[in-house]
C-alpha positions, 0 to 999 in steps of 0.5 A, a space after each residue: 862671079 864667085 864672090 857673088 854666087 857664094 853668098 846667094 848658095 849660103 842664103 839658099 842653102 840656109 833658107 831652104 836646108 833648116 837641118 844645116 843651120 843658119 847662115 855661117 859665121 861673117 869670117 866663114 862667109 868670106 872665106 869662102 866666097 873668096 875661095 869660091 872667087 878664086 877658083 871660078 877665076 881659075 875655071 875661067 882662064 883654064 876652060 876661056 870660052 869652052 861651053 862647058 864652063 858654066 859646068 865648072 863654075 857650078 862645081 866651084 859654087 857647090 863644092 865650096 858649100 858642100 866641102 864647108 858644111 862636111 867639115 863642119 858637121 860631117 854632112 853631105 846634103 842630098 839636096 846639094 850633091 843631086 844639084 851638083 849632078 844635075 845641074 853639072 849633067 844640065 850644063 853638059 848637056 847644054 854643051 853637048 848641044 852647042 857642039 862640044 863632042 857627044 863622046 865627051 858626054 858619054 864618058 861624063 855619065 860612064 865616069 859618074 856609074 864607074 866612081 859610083 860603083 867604085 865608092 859603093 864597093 869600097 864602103 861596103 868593105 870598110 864603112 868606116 872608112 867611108 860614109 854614103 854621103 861620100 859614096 853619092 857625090 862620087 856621082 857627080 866627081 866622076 861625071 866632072 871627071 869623066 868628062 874631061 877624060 880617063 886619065 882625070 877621072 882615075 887620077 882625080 879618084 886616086 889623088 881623092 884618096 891621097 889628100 884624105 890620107 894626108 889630112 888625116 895623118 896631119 890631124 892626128 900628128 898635130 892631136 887635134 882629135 884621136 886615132 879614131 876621130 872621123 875626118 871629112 872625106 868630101 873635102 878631099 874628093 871636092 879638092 882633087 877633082 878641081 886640082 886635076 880639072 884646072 892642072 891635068 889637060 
C-alpha cells in the first residue's frame, strides 16, 4: 500500500504545493516509498484488523513526505500538516463510529491541545530551538498520541526531543555543519511518534 500511496502524495504534493518544488530525485522517491511501505507494513501487523489503521497508514504516508521535505528545505507545509490533523481525526472519527471506544477519541483531541500548547510554550522560551512549523504538527503527533494512550503521548513527546538531541550531536561531531547549523526537528517528532505507535502497547 506504501509503495503505492508514496509516489501518489509526491505527485500531489508536487502539483499542488509549487513553493516545495518539483517532483524529487528518482533515488529520493524510492527511498522513500519504500520506507513508507515498510512502515505501512509495520502499521498493519502492529493494529491487524483495528479500525483505526487507516489513521496510521496516513501517518505513514504524510509523515514520510513531511520528514522529506523538512530535511530538505527545513519546512513543514501547512497544507500537509492540516491534512495530517484532519484526515487522522477523519479516520478516528470514523473509528469512533464503528466502535472503537469514545474515550479513545477524547484523549486523541485532548492529547493534539496538551502537545500543542506544550510546543507552543516551549518556542516561546527559545525560538531558536523550535520553529512554528514544529509547534503545529505537535497537533497532530499528539492527536496520534493521545489516542493510543498517555503514557504514548509523553513518551513519544519526550523520545521527539531525545532523538533530535542525538542527530543534532551527531551532525555537529561528524562537522557537517556548525554549532550553530539548524537541524530538522519534524523528523524527530515524525519518527518517535511512529516508534512508540508500533513498539509501546
Amino acid at each position: 500500500m506504501g509503495l503505492i500511496l508514496s509516489p501518489l502524495a509526491e505527485l500531489l504534493i508536487a502539483m499542488l504545493l509549487p513553493r516545495v518544488g518539483p517532483l524529487p530525485a528518482m533515488r529520493v522517491r524510492i527511498t522513500t516509498a519504500v520506507i513508507t511501505g515498510v512502515i505501512c507494513a509495520a502499521f498493519a501487523f502492529r493494529f491487524g484488523a483495528d479500525l483505526a489503521l487507516p489513521a496510521f497508514a496516513l501517518l505513514a504516508v504524510l509523515g514520510v513526505q513531511l520528514a522529506r521535505i523538512d530535511v530538505l528545505l527545513h519546512l513543514l507545509p501547512n497544507p500537509l500538516v492540516l491534512s495530517l490533523l484532519t484526515g487522522g481525526l477523519a479516520c478516528l472519527l470514523a473509528a469512533t463510529f464503528g466502535g472503537q471506544p469514545l474515550i479513545s477519541l477524547v484523549r486523541a483531541l485532548t492529547g493534539a491541545a496538551v502537545l500543542f500548547v506544550t510546543y507552543l510554550i516551549l518556542a516561546l522560551i527559545s525560538p531558536a530551538s523550535l520553529g512554528m512549523g514544529d509547534v503545529k504538527l505537535a497537533a497532530p503527533i499528539g492527536l496520534y498520541l493521545g489516542y493510543l494512550g498517555w503514557t504514548q503521548l509523553l513518551y513519544g513527546g519526550l523520545l521527539g526531543f531525545i532523538l533530535n538531541g542525538v542527530v543534532t550531536v551527531l551532525v555537529v561531531a561528524q562537522k557537517r555543519r556548525d554549532r550553530k547549523a539548524e537541524v530538522a526537528h519534524g523528523p524527530s517528532m515524525l519518527g518517535a511518534a511512529a516508534g512508540v505507535a508500533l513498539f509501546l502497547f
